[in-house]
PAGUMI-699202 format. One line per 3 residues: number of its first residue (from 0); for each residue x, y, z of N, C-alpha, C. Coordinates in steps of 0.02 Angstrom, whole numbers, plus 50000, padded with zeros to 5 digits. Layout:
<sites>
NUM = X,Y,Z,X,Y,Z,X,Y,Z ~ ...
</sites>
This chain:
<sites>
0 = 50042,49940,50000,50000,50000,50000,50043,50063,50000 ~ 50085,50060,50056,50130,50116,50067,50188,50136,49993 ~ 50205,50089,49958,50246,50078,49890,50209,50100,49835
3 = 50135,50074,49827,50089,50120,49762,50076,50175,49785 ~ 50089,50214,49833,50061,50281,49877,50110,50301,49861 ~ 50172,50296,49870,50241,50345,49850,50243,50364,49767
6 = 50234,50276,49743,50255,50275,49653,50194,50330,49662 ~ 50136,50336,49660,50081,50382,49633,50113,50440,49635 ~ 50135,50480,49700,50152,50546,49719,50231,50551,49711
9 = 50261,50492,49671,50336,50520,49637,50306,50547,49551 ~ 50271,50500,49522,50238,50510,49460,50203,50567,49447 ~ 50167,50583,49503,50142,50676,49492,50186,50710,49499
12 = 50231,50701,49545,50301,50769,49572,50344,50746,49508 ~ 50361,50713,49468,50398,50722,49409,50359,50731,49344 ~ 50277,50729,49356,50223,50784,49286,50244,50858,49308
15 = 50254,50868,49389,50257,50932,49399,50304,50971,49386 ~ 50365,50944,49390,50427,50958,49393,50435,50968,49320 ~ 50434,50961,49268,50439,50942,49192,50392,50987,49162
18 = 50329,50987,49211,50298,51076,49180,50342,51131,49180 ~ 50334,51126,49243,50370,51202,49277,50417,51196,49237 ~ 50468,51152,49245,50560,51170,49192,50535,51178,49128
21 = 50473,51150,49096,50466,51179,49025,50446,51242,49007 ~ 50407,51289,49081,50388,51314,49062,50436,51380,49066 ~ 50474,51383,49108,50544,51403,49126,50601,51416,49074
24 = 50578,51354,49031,50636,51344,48969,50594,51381,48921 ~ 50544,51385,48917,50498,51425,48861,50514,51486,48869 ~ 50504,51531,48959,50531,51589,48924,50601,51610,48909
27 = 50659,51576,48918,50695,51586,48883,50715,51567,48797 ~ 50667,51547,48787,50675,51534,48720,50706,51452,48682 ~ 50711,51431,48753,50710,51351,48730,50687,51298,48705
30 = 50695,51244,48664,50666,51219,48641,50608,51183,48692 ~ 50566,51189,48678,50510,51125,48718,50532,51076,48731 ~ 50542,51046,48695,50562,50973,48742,50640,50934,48777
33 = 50651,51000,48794,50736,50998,48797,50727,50942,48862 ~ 50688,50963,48921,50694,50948,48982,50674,50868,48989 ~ 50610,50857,48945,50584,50794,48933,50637,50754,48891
36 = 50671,50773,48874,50731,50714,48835,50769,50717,48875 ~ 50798,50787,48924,50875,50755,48952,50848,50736,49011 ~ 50774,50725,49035,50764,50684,49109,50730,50632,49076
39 = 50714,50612,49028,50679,50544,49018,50738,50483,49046 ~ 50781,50472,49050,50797,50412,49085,50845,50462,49135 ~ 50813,50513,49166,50890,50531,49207,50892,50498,49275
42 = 50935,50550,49317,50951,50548,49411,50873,50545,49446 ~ 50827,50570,49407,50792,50610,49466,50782,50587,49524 ~ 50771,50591,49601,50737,50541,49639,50698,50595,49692
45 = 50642,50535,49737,50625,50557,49775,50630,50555,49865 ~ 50644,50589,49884,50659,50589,49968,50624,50600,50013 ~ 50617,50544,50066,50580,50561,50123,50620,50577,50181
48 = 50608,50630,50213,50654,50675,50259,50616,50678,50329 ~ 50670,50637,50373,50636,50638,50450,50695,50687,50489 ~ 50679,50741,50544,50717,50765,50568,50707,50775,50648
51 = 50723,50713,50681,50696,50717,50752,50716,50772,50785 ~ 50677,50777,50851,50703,50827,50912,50764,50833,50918 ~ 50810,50879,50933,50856,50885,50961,50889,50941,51022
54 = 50914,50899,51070,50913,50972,51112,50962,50989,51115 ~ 51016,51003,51057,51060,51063,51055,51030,51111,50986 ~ 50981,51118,50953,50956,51134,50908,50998,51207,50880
57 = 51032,51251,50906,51057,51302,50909,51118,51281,50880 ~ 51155,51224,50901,51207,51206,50874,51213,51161,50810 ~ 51159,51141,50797,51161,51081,50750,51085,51089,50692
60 = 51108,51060,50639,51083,51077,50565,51033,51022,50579 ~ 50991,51035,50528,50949,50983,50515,50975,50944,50446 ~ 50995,51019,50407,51030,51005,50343,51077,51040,50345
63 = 51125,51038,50303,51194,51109,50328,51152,51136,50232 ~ 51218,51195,50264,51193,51252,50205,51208,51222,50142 ~ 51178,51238,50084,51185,51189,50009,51142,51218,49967
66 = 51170,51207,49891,51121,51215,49820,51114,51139,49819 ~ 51050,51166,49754,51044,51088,49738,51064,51063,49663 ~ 51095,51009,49681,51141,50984,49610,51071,50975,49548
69 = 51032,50988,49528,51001,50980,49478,50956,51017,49465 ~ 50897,51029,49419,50868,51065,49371,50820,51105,49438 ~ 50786,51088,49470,50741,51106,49516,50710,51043,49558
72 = 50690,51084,49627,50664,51042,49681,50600,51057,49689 ~ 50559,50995,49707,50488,51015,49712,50490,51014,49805 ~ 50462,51030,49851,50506,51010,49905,50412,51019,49946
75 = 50385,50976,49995,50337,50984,50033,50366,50981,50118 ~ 50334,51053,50144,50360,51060,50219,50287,51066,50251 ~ 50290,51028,50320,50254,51029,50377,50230,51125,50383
78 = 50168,51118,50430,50181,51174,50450,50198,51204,50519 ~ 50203,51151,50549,50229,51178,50625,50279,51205,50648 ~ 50341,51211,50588,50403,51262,50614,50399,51277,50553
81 = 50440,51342,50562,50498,51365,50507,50545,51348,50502 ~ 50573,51276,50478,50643,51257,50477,50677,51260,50425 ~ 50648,51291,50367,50686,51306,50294,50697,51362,50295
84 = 50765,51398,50307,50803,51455,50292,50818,51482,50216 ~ 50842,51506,50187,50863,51548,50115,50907,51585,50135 ~ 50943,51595,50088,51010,51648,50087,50996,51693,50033
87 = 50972,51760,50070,50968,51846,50028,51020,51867,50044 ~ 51055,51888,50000,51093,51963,50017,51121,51939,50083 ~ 51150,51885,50095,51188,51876,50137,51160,51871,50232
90 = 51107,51870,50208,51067,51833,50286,51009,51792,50281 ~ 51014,51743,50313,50970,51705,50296,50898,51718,50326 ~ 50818,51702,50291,50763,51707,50295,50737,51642,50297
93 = 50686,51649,50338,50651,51604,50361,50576,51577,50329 ~ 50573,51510,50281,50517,51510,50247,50467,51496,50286 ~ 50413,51532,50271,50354,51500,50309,50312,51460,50274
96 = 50291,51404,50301,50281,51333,50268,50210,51363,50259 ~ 50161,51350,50198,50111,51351,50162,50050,51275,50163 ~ 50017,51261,50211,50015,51185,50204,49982,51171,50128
99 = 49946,51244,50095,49916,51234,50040,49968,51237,49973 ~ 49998,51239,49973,50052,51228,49935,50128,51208,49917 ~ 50147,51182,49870,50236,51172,49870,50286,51198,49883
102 = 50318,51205,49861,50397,51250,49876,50442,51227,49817 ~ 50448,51267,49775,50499,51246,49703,50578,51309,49710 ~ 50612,51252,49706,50697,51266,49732,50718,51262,49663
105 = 50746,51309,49642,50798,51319,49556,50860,51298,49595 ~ 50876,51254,49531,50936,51212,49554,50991,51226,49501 ~ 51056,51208,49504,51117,51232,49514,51090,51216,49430
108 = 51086,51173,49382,51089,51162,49321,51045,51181,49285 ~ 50987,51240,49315,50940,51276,49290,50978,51347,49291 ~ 51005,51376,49343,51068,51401,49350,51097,51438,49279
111 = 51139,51379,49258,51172,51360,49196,51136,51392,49154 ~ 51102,51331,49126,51048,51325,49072,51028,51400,49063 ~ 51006,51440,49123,50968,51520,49104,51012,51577,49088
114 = 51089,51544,49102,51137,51595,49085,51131,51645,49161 ~ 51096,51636,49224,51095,51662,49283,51036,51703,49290 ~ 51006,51688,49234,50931,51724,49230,50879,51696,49296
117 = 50906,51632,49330,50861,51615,49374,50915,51567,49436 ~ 50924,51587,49483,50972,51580,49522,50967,51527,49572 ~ 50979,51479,49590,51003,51444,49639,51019,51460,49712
120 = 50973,51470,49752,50992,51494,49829,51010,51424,49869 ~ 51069,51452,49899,51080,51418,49955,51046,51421,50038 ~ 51019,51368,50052,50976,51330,50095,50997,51325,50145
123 = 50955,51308,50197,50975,51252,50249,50929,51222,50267 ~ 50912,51190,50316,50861,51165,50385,50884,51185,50456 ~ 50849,51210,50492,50851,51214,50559,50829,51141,50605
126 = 50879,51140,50645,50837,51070,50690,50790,51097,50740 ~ 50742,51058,50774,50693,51090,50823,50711,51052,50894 ~ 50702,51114,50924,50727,51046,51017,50678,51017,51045
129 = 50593,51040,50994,50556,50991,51053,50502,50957,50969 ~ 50497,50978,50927,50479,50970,50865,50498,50905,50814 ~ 50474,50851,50812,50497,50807,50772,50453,50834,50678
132 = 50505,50836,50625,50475,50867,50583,50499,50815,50515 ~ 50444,50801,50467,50448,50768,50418,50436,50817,50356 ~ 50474,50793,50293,50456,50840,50232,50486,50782,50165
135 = 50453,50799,50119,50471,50761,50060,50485,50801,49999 ~ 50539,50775,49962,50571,50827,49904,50572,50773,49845 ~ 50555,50807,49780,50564,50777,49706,50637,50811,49693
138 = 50663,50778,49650,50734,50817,49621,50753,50803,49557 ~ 50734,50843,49530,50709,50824,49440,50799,50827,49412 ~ 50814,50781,49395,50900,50803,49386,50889,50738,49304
141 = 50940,50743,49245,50958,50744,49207,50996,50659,49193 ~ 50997,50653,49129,51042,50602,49150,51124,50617,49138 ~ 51151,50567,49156,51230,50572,49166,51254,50598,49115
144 = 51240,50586,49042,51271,50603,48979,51247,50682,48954 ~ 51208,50704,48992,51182,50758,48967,51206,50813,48976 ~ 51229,50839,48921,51291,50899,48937,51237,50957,48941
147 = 51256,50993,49003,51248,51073,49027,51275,51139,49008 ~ 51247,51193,48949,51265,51234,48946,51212,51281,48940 ~ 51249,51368,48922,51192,51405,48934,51144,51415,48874
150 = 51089,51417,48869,51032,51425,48824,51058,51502,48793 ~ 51104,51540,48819,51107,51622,48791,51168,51635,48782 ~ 51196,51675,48734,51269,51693,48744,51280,51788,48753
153 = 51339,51781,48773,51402,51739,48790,51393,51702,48855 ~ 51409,51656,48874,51394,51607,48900,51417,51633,48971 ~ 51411,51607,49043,51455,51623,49079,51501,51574,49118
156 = 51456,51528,49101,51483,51451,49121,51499,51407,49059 ~ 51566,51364,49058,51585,51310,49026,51537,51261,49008 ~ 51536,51235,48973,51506,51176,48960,51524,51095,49006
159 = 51486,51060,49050,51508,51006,49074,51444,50953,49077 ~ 51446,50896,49090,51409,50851,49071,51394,50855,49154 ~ 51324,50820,49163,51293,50810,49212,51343,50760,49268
162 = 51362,50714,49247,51428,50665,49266,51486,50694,49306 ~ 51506,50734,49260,51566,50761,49281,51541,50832,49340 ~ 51503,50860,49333,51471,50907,49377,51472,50858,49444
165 = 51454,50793,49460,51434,50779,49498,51491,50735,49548 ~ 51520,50711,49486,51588,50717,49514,51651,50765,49541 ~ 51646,50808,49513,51668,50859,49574,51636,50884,49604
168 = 51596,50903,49625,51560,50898,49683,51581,50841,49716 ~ 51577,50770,49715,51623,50742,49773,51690,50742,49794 ~ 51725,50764,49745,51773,50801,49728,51802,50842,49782
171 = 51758,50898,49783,51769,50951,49821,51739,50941,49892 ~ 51675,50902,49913,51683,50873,49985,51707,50842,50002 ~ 51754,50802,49978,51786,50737,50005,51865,50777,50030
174 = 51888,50828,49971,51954,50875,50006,51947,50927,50027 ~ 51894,50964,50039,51864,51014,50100,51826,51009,50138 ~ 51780,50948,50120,51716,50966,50164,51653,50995,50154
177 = 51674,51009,50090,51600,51067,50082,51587,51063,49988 ~ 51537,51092,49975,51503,51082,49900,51550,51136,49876 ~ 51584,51163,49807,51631,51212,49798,51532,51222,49720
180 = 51536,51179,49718,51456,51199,49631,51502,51237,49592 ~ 51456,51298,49573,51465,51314,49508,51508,51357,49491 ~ 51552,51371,49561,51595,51424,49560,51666,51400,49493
183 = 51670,51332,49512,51727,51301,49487,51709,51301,49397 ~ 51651,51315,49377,51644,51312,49292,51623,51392,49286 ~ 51628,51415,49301,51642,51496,49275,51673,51510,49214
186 = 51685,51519,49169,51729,51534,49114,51761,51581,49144 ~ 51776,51641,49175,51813,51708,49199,51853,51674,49259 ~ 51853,51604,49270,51890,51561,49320,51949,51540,49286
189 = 51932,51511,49213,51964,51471,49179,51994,51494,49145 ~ 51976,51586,49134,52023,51633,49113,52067,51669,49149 ~ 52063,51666,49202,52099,51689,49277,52155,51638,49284
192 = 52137,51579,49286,52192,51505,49277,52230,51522,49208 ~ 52212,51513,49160,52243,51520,49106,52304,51589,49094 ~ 52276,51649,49107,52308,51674,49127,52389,51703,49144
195 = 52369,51666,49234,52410,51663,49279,52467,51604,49257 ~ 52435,51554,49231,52499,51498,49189,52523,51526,49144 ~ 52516,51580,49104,52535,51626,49048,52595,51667,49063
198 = 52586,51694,49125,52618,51737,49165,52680,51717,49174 ~ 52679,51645,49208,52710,51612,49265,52752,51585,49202 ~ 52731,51556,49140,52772,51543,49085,52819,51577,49075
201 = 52806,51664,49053,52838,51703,49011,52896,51730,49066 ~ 52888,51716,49145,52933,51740,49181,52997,51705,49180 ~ 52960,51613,49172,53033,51583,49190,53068,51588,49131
204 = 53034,51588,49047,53078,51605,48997,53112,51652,48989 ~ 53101,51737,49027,53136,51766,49018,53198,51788,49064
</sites>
């Protein structure tokens, strides 16, 4: 019972998810069915999220701060706390949960795709010290082969395949600790690198 109850409400949250990004991709001028070909066999999945009591709540995440590695999140929150934060302008805000409606998160490869026309905020969760809180997220993501670039030029990001995006990203938590995203495909990164090896060339030749 509990298994046809999920498949049902993964199968609507990925009709939903595939609107919205089409309709997203429409106004920039994208083809229609871009999103339906590069998620027809992709990553996507769905998550069920338990976040018990805790009584150091002040000290400890529910989630630590993060984008999300793919196209957009469909995301459903309780309403008894505010435990979903956002990052504005450098302080974070506090969502207030809607029980009548979703919560759609632009993700790091929609990002891309808009040329920055539609941005990726970094998140968190708050834990609660007397609050046990459940929430469930779709994560419409791409498949592995599906290369990421921007729908507009001049571009501002490189071109990289969904694969390799995702691999550094483990990449970069596994030797810091932390998500480094989209900072690392910048083109004005890769011209900053290039560069500086230019530099560093022409010194020792002369």
């Amino acid at each position: 019972m509990l298994r046809s109850t999920v498949e049902g409400v993964v199968k609507k949250f990925g009709g939903l998810a595939e609107s919205i990004a089409e309709i997203l991709g429409q106004s920039l001028g994208m083809k229609s069915s871009y999103f339906e070909e590069s998620c027809k066999r992709g990553r996507s999945s769905f998550r069920l999220n338990r976040y018990p009591p805790c009584p150091f709540a002040s000290k400890v995440y529910g989630l630590v701060p993060h984008t999300d590695t793919d196209f957009l999140t469909i995301l459903y929150q309780p309403p008894q706390i505010n435990a979903l934060h956002l990052m504005k302008d450098g302080n974070w805000l506090a969502v207030k949960p809607n029980p009548q409606a979703l919560l759609v998160n632009i993700g790091d490869l929609l990002q891309v795709v808009s040329n920055d026309v539609f941005k990726s905020l970094k998140h968190r969760v708050i834990a609660s010290e007397a609050v046990e809180r459940f929430s469930f997220a779709y994560f419409y993501c791409p498949s592995d082969d599906v290369m990421i670039e921007s729908c507009t030029k001049p571009s501002i990001y490189r071109q990289f395949s969904y694969k390799e995006y995702r691999q550094q990203i483990e990449k970069d938590v596994e030797k810091t600790g932390d998500k480094v995203g989209l900072p690392r495909f910048l083109l004005h990164n890769i011209m900053h690198v290039s560069n500086q090896y230019l530099m560093s060339t022409n010194s020792r030749d002369s």
